[in-house]
C-alpha positions as CSV (number, residue, x, y, z in Angstrom):
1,X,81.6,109.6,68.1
2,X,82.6,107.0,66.0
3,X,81.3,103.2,66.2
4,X,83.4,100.4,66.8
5,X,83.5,99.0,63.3
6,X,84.7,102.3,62.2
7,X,87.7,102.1,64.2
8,X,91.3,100.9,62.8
9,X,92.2,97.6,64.2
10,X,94.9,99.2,66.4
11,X,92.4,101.4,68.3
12,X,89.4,98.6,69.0
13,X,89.3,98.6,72.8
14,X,90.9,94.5,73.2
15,X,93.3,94.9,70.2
16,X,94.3,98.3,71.9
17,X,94.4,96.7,75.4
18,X,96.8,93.5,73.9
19,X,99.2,96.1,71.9
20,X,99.5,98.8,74.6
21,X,98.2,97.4,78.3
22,X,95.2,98.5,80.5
23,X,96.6,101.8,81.3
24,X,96.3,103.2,78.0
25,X,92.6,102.1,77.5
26,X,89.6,104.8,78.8
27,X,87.0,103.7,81.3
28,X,84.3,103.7,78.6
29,X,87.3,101.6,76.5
30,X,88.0,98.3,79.8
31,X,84.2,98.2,79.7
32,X,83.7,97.9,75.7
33,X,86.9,95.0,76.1
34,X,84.7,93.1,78.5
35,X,81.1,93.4,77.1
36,X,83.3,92.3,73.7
37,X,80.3,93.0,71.1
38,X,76.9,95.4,71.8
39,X,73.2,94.0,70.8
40,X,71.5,94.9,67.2
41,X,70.8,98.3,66.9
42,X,73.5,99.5,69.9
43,X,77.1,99.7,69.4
44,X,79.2,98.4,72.3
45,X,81.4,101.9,72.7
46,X,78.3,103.6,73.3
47,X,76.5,101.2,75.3
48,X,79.8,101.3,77.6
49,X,79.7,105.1,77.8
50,X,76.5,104.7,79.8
51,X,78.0,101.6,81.9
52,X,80.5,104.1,82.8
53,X,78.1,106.9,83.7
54,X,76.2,104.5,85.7
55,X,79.4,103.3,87.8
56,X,80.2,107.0,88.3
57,X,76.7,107.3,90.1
58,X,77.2,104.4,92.5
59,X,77.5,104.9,96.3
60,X,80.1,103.3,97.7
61,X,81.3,101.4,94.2
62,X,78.6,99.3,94.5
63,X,77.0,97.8,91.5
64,X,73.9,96.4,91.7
65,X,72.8,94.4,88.0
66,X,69.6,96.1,88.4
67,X,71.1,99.3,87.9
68,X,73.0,98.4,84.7
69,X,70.2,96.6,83.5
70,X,68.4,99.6,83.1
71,X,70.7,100.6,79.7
72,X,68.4,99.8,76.7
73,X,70.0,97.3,75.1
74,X,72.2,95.7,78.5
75,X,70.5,92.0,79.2
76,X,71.1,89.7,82.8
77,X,74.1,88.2,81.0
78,X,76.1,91.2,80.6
79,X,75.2,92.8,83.2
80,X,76.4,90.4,85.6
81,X,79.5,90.3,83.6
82,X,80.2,93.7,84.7
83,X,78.9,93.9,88.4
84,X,81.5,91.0,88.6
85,X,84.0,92.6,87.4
86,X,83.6,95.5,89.4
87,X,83.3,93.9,92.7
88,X,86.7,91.9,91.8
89,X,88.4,95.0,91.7
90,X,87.0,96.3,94.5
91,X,88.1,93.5,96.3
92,X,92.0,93.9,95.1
93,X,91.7,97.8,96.0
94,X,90.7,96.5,99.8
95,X,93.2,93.8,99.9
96,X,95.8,96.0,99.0
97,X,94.8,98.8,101.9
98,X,97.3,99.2,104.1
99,X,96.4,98.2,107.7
100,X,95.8,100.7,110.6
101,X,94.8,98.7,113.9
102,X,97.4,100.8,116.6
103,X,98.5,104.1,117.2
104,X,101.8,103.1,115.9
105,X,100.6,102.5,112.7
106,X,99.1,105.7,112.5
107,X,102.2,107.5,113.9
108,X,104.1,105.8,110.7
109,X,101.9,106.7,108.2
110,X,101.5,110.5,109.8
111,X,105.2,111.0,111.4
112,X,106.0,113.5,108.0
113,X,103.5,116.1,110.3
114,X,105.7,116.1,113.1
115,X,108.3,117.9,111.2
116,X,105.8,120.8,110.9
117,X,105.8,124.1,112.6
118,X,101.8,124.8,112.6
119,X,99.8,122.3,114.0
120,X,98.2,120.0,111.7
121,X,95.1,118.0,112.3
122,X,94.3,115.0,110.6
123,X,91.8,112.2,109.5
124,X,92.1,108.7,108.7
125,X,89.3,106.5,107.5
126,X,88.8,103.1,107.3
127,X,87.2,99.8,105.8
128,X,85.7,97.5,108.1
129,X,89.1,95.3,108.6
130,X,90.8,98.8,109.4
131,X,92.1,98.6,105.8
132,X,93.3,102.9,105.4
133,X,90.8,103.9,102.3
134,X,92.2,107.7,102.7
135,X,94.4,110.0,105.3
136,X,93.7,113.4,104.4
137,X,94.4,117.2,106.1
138,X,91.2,119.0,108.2
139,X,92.5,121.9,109.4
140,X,95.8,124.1,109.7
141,X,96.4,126.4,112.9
142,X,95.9,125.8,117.1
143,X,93.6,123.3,117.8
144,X,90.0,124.2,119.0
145,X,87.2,123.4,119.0
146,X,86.0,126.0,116.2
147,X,87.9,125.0,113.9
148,X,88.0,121.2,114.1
149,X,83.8,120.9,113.6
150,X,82.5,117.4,113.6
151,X,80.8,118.1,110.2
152,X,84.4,118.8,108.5
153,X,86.0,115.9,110.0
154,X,83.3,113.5,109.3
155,X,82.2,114.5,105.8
156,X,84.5,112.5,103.8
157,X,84.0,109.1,106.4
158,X,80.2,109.3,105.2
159,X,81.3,109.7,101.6
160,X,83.6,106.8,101.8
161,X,80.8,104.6,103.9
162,X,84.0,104.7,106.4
163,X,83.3,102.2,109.2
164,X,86.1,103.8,111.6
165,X,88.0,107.1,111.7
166,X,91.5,108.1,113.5
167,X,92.2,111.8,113.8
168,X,95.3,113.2,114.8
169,X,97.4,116.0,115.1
170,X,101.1,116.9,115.3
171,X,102.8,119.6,118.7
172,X,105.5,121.3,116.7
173,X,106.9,121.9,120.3
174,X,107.5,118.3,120.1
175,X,105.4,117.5,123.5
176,X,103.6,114.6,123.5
177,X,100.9,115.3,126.5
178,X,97.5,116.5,125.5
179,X,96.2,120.0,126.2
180,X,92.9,120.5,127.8
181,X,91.4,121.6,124.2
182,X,92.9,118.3,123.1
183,X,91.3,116.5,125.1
184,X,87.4,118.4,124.4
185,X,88.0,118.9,121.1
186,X,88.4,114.6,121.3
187,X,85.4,114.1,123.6
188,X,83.1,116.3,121.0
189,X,84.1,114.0,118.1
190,X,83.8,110.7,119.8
191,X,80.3,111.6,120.6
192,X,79.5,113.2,117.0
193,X,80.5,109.7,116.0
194,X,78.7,108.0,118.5
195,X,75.3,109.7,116.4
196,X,76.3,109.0,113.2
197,X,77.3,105.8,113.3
198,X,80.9,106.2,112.3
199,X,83.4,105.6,115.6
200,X,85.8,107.6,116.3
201,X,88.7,104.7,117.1
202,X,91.4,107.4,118.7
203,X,93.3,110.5,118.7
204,X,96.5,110.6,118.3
205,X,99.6,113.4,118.8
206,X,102.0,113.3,116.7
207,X,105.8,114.1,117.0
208,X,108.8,113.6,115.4
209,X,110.0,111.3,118.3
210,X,106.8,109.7,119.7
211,X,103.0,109.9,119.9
212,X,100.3,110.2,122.5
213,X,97.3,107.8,122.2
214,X,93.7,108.8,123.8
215,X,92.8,105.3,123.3
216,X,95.8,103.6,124.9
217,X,95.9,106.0,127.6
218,X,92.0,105.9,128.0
219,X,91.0,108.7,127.4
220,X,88.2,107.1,125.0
């Protein structure tokens, strides 16, 4: 891979970013733009490949100097640099998350499903100010209690370090009430919640016309 001073002037990662914008730039490339220069004996690019590897591994986003400052060659200064600029745009991403906190919310942002003739069932998760970090499908068919398991539903909350989680699911008859398998398969997951730490905040049915809350009915 070729060093930084052996690049054309047109593809050094802040010349590149000023002629052709952020988007065109690769990870390892916004990271070489902000470090600016490596140390003696370490180019930046390849320095910034390993920044990149090392932001990959991170739970949750979260960058820690430490971490960084375990690249030969990365001091206090730069590391800060970049666990700075990572949490800043964290904290756009979160700002920008669109807000669930009713069932009406979640009946906008899941309505599409109330159009479909199998019965979908659905996840939400969310950020500690019920900022939506993902809404995402669990299972297709009847509902029951096989085949909505509390491990598939909350698999991707513990991933995300979700604080909350909606689930719903759309009647293609277009009946709002819940059925007696609604309602256990809801009791099962509020308590599967309940253990690992991750509450379940409702259920919610889904039509094209309406919806049916378990928490504003509660049912929770």
């Amino acid at each position: 891979m070729k060093k930084i001073d052996e690049l054309y002037d047109g593809d050094k990662p802040r010349e590149k970013l000023m002629k052709k914008g952020v988007k065109a730039l690769k990870s390892y490339e916004l990271v070489a733009a902000i470090l600016g220069s490596g140390v003696r004996g370490r180019d930046v690019l390849g320095i910034s490949r390993e920044i990149v590897k090392v932001l990959e591994s991170c739970e949750g986003g979260v960058v820690e100097p430490e971490a960084l400052m375990r690249i030969h060659g990365l001091g206090e200064a730069k590391a800060a640099q970049i666990a700075a600029a990572v949490e800043l745009g964290m904290r756009r991403v979160e700002k920008g998350r669109q807000k669930i906190d009713s069932a009406q919310k979640v009946w906008e942002v899941l309505k599409e499903y109330g159009r479909k003739r199998q019965e979908y069932f659905l996840a939400v998760t969310l950020d500690g100010a019920s900022g939506m970090i993902a809404k995402r499908v669990i299972s297709i068919g009847t509902l029951n209690q096989s085949l909505v398991h509390p491990r598939e539903v909350f698999a991707d909350a513990i991933a995300e370090r979700a604080a909350g989680i909606v689930v719903a699911h759309n009647h293609p008859s277009g009946q709002c009430f819940p059925s007696r398998e609604d309602r256990r398969v809801t009791q099962r997951l509020v308590e599967a919640g309940r253990l690992l730490g991750i509450e379940l905040l409702d259920h919610v049915i889904i039509t094209l016309e309406g919806y049916y809350s378990f928490s504003e009915e509660g049912e929770m």
